[in-house]
N, C-alpha and C positions, 0 to 999 in steps of 0.2 A: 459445368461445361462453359468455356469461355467463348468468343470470338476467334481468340491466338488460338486455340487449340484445333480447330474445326478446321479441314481439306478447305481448298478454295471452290469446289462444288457446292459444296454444304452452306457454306459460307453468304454465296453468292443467289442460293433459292433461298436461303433465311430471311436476306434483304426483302426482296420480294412477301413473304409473309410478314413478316415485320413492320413493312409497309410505313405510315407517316412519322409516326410515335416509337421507333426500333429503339431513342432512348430511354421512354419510358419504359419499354419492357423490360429492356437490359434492368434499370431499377430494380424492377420489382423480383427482377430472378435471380438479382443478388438479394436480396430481400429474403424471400424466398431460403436460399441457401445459407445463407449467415444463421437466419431463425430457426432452421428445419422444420421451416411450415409443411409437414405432410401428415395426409390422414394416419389416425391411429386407431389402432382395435384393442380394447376392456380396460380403455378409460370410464372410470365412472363419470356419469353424467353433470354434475355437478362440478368434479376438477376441470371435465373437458371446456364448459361455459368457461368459466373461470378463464381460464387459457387462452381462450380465441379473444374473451376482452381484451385482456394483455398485449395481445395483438397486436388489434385494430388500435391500441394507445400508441404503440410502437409506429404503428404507419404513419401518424399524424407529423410528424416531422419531416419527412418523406413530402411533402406537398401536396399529394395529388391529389388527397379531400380535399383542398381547399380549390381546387382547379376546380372542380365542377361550380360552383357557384360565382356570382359578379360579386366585384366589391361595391363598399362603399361610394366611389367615386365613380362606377360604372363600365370601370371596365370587365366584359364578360367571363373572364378567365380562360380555361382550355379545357372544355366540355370533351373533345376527343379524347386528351390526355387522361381524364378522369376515369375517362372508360375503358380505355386500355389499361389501365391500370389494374382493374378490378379485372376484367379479363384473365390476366395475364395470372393473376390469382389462381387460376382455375390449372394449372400445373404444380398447383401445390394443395393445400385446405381447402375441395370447398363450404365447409363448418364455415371458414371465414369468408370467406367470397360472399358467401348469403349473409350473413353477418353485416359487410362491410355494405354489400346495396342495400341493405333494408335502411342504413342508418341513412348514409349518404345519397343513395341514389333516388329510395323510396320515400324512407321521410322527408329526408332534407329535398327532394325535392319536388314533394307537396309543396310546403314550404317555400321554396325559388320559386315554383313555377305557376303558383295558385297565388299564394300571398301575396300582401305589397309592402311598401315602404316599411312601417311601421311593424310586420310581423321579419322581413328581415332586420330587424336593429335588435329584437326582443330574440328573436333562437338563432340566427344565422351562427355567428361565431361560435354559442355555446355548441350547436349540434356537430359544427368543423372539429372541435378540440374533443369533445365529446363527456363536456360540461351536461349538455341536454342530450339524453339519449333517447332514442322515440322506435315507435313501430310504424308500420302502415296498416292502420284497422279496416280494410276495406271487404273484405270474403267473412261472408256468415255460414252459419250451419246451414240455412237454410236455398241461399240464393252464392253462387263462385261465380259462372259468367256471365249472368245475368245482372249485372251489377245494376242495373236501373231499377231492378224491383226490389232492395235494398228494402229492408222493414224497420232498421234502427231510426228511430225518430229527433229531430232536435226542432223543438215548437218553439218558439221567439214569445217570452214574457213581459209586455211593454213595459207593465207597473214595476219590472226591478231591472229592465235594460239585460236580460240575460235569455240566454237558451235555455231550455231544460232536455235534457239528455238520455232517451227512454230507451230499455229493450223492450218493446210489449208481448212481442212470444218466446218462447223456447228455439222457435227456428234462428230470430234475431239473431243471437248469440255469434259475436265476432268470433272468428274460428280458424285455427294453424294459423295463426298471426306469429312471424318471425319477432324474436326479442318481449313479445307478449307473456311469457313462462314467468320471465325472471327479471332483465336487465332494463326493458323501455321503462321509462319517468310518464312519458306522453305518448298519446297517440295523434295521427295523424286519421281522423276518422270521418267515414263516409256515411252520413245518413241524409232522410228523407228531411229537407228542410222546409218548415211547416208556420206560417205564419197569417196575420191579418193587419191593413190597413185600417187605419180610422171608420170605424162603422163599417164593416166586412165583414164576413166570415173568415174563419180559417182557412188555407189552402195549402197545399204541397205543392212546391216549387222544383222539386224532383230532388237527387240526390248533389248534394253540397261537402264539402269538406272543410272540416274543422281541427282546429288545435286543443287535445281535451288533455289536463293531465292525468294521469290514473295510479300514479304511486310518492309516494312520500319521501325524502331522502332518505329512511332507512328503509326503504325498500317495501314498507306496506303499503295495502290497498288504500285509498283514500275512501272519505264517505261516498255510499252511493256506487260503489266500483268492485266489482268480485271478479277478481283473474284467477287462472287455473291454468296446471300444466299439461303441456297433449303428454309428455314423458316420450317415452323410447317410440322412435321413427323409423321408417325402412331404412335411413338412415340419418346424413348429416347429424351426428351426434352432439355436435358443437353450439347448434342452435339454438335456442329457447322457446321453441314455440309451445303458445298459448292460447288459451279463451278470454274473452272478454265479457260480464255482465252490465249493464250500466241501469241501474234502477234510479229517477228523477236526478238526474245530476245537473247540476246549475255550471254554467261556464259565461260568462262575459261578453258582451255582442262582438266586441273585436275577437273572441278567436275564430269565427269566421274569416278562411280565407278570402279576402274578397276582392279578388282581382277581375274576374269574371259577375260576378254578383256581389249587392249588399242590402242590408234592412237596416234601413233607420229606427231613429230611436223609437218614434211611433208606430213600427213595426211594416212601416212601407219598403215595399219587394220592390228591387231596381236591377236591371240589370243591358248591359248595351247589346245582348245577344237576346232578340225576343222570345226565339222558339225555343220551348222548353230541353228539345231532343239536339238541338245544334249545338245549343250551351254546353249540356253532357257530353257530348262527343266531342267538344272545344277543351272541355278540361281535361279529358282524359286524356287527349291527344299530347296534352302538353307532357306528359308523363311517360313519352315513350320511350325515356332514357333509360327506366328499367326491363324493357321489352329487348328492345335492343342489348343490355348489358347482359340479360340471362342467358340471351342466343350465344352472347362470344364465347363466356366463361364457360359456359358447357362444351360448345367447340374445341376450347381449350386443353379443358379435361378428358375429353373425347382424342384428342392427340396426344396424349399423355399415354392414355390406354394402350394406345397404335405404339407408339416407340416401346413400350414397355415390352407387348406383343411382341412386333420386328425385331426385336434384339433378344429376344428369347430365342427363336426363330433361327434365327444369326447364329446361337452357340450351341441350340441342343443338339443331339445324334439320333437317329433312330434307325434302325437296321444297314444292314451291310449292304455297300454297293456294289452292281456287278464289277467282276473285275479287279476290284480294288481291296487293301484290305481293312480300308475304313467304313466307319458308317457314315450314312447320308447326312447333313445338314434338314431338322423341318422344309426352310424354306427352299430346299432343292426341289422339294416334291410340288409339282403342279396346283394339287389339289390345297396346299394350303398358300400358295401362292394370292391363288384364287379368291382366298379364305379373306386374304390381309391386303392385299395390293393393291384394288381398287376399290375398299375403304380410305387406302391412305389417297389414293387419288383425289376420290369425293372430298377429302378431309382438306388438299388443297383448294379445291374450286371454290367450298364455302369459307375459308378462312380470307380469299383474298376479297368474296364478296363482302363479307363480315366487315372488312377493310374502309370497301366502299358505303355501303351504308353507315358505320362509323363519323365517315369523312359528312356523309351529307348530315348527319346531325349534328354535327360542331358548326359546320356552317351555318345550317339554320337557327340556332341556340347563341351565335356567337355577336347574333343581330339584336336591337329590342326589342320586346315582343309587341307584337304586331306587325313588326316590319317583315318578316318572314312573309315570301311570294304562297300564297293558300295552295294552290296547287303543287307549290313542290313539298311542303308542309305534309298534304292528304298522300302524293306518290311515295314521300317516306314512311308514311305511317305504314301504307300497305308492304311494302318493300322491306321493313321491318318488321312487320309481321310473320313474312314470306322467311328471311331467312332463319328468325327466330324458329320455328317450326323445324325447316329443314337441317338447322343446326342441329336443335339439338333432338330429333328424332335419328339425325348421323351417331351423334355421340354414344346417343344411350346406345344404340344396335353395334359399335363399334366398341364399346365396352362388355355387350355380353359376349361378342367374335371374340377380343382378344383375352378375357377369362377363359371361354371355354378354348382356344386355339393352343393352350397355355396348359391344359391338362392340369394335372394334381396341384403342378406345383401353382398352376394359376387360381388355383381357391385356396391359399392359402394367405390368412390376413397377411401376413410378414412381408407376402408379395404384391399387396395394397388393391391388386385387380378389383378382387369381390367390394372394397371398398368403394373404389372411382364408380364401381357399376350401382354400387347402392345409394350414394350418393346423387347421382346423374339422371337416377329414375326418376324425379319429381320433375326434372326439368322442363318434359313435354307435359306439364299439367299445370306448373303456377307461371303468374306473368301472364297467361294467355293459356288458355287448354288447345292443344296440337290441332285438335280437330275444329274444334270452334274457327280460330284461327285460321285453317285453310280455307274454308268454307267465307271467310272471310275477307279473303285475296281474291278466291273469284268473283264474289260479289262486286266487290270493288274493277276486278277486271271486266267481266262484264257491261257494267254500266258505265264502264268510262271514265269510273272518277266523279260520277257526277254527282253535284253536290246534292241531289234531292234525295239521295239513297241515305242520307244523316235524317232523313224526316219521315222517315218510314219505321212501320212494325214488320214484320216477318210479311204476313201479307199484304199489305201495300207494297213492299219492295217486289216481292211476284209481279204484282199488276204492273207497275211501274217497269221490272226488268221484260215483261211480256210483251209490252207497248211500246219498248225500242227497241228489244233484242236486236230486232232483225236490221235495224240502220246502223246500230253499232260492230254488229256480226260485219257486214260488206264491207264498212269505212275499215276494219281494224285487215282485214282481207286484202281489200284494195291498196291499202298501202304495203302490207310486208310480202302481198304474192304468194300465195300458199303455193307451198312445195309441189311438185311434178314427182312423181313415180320415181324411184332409183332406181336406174336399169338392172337387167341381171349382171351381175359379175361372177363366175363360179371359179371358188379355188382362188381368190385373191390373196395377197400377204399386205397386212395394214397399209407399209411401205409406199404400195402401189396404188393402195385406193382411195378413191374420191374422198371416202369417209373421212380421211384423215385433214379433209381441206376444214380448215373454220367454219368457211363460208355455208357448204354443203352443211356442216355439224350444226350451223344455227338454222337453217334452212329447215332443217329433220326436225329440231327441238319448237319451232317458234309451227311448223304447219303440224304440230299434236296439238298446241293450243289451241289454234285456231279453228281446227278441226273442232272441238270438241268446246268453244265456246260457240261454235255457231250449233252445234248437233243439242248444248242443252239451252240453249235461245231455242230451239224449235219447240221440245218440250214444257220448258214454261208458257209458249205464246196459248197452250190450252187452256190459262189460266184465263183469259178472254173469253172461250166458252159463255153458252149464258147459263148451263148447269153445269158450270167447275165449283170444285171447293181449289181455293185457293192455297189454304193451307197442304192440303192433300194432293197437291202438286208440287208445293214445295216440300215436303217428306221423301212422294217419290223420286225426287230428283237430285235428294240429297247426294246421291252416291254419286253422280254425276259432277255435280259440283266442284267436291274432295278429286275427282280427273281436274276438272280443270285447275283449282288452286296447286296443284301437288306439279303439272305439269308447266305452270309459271313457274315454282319454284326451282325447279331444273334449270329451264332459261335463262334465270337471274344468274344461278351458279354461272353455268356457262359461257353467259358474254360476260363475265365478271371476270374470269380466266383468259379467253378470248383479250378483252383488253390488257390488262397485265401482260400476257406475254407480246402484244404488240409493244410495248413501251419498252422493251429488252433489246440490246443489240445482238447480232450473231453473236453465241458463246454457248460453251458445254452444259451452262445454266438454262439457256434459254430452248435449246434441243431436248433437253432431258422435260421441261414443263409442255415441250410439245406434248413428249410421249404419254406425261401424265395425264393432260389433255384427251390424245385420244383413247387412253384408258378409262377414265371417268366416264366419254360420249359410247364407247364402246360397251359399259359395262350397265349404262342407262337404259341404252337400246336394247339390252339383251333382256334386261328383267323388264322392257313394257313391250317386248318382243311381238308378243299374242296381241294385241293394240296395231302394231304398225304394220305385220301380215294381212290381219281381217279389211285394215284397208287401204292394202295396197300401197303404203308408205316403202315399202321395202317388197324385194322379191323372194321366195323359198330361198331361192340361192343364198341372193346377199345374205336372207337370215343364217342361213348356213355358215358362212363366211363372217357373218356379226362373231358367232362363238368360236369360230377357230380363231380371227382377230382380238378376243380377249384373252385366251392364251398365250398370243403368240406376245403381244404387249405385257403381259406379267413377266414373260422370259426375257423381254426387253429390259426392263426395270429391276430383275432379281438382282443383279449386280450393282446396282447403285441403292438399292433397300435401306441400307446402313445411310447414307448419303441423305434419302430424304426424309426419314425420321430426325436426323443428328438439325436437319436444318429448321425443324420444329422450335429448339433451341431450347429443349425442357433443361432446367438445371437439376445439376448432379446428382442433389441428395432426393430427387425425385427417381431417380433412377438408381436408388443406392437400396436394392431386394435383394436379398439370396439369391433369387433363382438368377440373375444376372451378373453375380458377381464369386459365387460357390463356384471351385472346379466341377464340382459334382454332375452340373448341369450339363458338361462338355464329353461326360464321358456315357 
């Protein structure tokens, strides 16, 4: 699918999704289409790796690994472009997509974003061309989000200036490490770094991250090093992931990333961040380019689903219409209207949010580090967190909609669905677990941002969120003015009602937040009791929490859409993103429905009115359906299945 080919509707909302880097996508969708990067089913595993290396060599020419990273001379390169890039992947292979951020996003940038001068001179170029291949060794058997309680050990040996490189338990063991199977050289790996000053004891310095090799150029373990294959995955068959052992491995004091921290030769701990927990949270932070990249490319592929779905929709028949002597169209019928239309909705709001958080991470990455403003730094990280989650828990639920929407012929590999869905499934789990993660946004939302929640464990951050709740609750009040009661309106058509203002729709989405970070501020403040268990506030409040991060996450979407369509002139483009608009806000409202009845956010009526308004907006949209899938702007051979291209499907 070209540009020239596309209506000037399609054309004109694609802009819009396409957003800063529309040439980088174009790239890679010719990419894309020239290679016939799409998933495939009973490929052996071993031709399949093989394959996707092939690839990712193929892309190197292409530019856009080398954008993510600064050169030599300092300037930063195009950290957006990189990411879009890989994004955009996600309408084709994602076998490669995860392929390609482990090497470039994850490894390489440990690497960029931990290391310094002297470790980019030694990997930077090799890992671009992919001279040096690497994994990211950070998830053990034993500990995924908890990454601070890491067990793998690296103890600083004065008398020979090196690390030694331990797994001491069975839980240690590095685990589903992408490129770990088969193709990584090195890892990029996170353990407990353990050292002593002159006349000291040992100590643990928390988790650090190092450059360890772990295979030989023919491809075996080296001493001291036992990898293992995880084999057949729910899916991404393309991958390699692996285990890792590391029994007393010696590596060299420089491969310590030490941009943040380093030990001298004498084994003296130095580092310009004192607290052990800020440091952790400083490095990780720098790393959010692959949190951010997982969210897009699943979005991606999650749009992929949707057009595949929609255009099924588009051509198959099913039963005879009154009257007439044809049969129906799917997407004639309400009910699957229902089904597909405001996911594709959703699927805009978070694409163009995707957009905007993209944007603020090439800003901040395109500065030197340190120059980055802290507080726009921590509101990305959260914000990135935010849509990563809501991406791709869209995606994956919009890829089992449009399997199952799709019937027989949509479980058919040939038709790639059951793929993109098997695929997609990991997504709310690595990077960031979905759940962790939300609970992680409201934290953050909550407290404001404030930097002392980096120095907290689980219960201190209770104490701490219980001790200001209530001045952060008012100030965050105070300023956005919680929402006032909708009045009743019975019988409205979207057209005519309030609902359909922005202002009203942000008004609805920002006083559920609000509501609901001051309703679980009340609950934690029992944490102050003088018989609370702290912990056992923060359990029961868990579910609470997950409201309020899940309901940020909506808002973001929303004024994320909200501004995009402001920045549009009058045109049949910018009409039609209304309606999207208030399909999305319409179709929010209706599934947290029970929420905004109980209190009084909406009236029985309007509820009433909420669900005949998301019909009435699906009927709105059925006719331009084709129109906003096309402007997703998947290429051809993505869309090149039987069921979409067989007469068969039409009759």
């Amino acid at each position: 699918m070209t540009r020239a080919t596309e209506n000037s509707l399609s054309n004109d909302l694609r802009a819009v999704l396409d957003g800063r880097w529309a040439d980088t996508r174009d790239l890679v969708r010719e990419h894309i289409q020239t290679r016939g990067l799409v998933p495939k089913a009973g490929v052996p595993l071993a031709e399949y790796r093989a394959e996707m290396l092939e690839h990712m060599r193929a892309m190197v020419p292409l530019g856009f690994p080398a954008q993510g990273f600064s050169s030599a001379d300092g300037d930063p390169g195009d950290p957006g472009a990189a990411i879009t890039a890989i994004e955009t992947l996600g309408y084709g292979d994602l076998s490669l997509m995860v392929k390609a951020g482990v090497q470039w996003g994850l490894f390489g940038g440990a690497v960029e974003n931990l290391g310094t001068e002297s470790h980019h001179e030694q990997y930077r170029q090799g890992l671009i061309d992919l001279d040096v291949i690497g994994c990211f060794a950070m998830t053990e058997s034993g500990h995924g989000s908890d990454v601070q309680r890491l067990e793998t050990t690296a103890t600083y040996l004065p008398e020979t200036g090196e690390f030694e490189i331990n797994s001491p338990t069975p839980s240690s063991r590095k685990d589903y490490i992408g490129g770990a199977g088969e193709h990584a050289r090195y890892a990029a790996l996170f353990a407990q770094l353990i050292t002593a000053g002159p006349g000291e004891e040992p100590v643990s310095h928390g988790v650090h991250c190092f450059v360890v090799p772990i295979r030989d150029a023919d491809g075996d373990d080296l001493p001291g090093v036992t990898t293992s294959d995880c084999g057949y995955k729910g899916g991404l068959p393309g991958v390699d992931n692996g285990r890792i052992l590391f029994d007393h491995v010696r590596i060299p004091r420089t491969a310590l990333l030490n941009r943040y921290a380093d030990v001298a030769e004498d084994g003296t701990y130095s580092s310009s961040i004192e607290s052990d927990n800020r440091r952790f949270f400083t490095m990780l932070g720098t790393l959010v380019r692959g949190r951010v990249t997982v969210g897009a490319s699943g979005g991606a592929a999650g749009r992929l689903a949707l057009a595949i779905a929609v255009k099924y929709a588009l051509r198959r028949r099913q039963f005879e219409s009154p009257g007439d002597d044809g049969e129906l169209l799917l997407l004639d019928y309400r009910a699957h209207q229902r089904r597909l239309l405001p996911l594709v909705a959703r699927a805009y709001a978070f694409a163009v949010a995707q957009n905007e958080v993209t944007e603020q991470l090439h800003e901040i990455q395109s500065v030197p580090p340190g120059d980055a403003d802290p507080d726009h730094v921590r509101r990305l990280e959260t914000m990135a967190a935010a849509i990563k989650v809501g991406h791709t828990d869209l995606a994956s639920y919009a890829a089992i909609e449009a399997r199952t929407a799709c019937g027989g012929a949509g479980y058919m590999s040939e038709n790639r669905l059951p793929l993109i869905r098997d695929d997609l499934d990991v997504f709310t789990t690595f990077e960031g677990d979905n759940l962790v993660l939300t609970q992680l946004v409201a934290k953050h939302l909550l407290t404001s941002y404030a930097s002392e929640v980096d120095e907290l464990d689980t219960v201190g951050w209770v104490r701490f969120a219980a001790a200001m709740a209530r001045d952060v609750a008012l100030e965050k009040s105070a300023v956005r003015q919680v929402v006032q009661t909708v009045l009743d309106s019975s019988g409205e058509d979207p057209e005519d009602s309030d609902l359909t203002n922005p202002e009203t729709q942000l008004r609805l989405f920002t006083a559920r937040e609000d509501h609901l970070v001051r309703t679980v501020a009340a609950r934690l403040r029992r944490a102050n009791d003088d018989d609370a268990d702290e912990f056992e506030v923060f359990t029961q409040t868990q579910d609470h929490l997950l409201q309020v991060g899940r309901a940020h996450i909506d808002l973001l979407a929303l004024q994320a859409l909200v501004d995009a369509i402001e920045k549009l002139p009058e045109s049949p483009a910018r009409d039609t993103l209304e309606t999207v608009r208030d399909l999305f806000v319409y179709s929010t409202l209706e599934d947290n429905l029970g929420w905004y009845l109980m209190h009084r956010h909406v009236s029985v009526e309007r509820g009433k009115a909420i669900r005949r308004g998301v019909n009435e907006l699906c009927a709105r949209l059925r006719p331009v359906a084709g129109d906003l899938v096309d402007a997703f702007g998947v290429p051809e051979v993505a869309l090149d299945v039987p069921m979409l291209t067989s007469d068969a499907a039409t009759v």
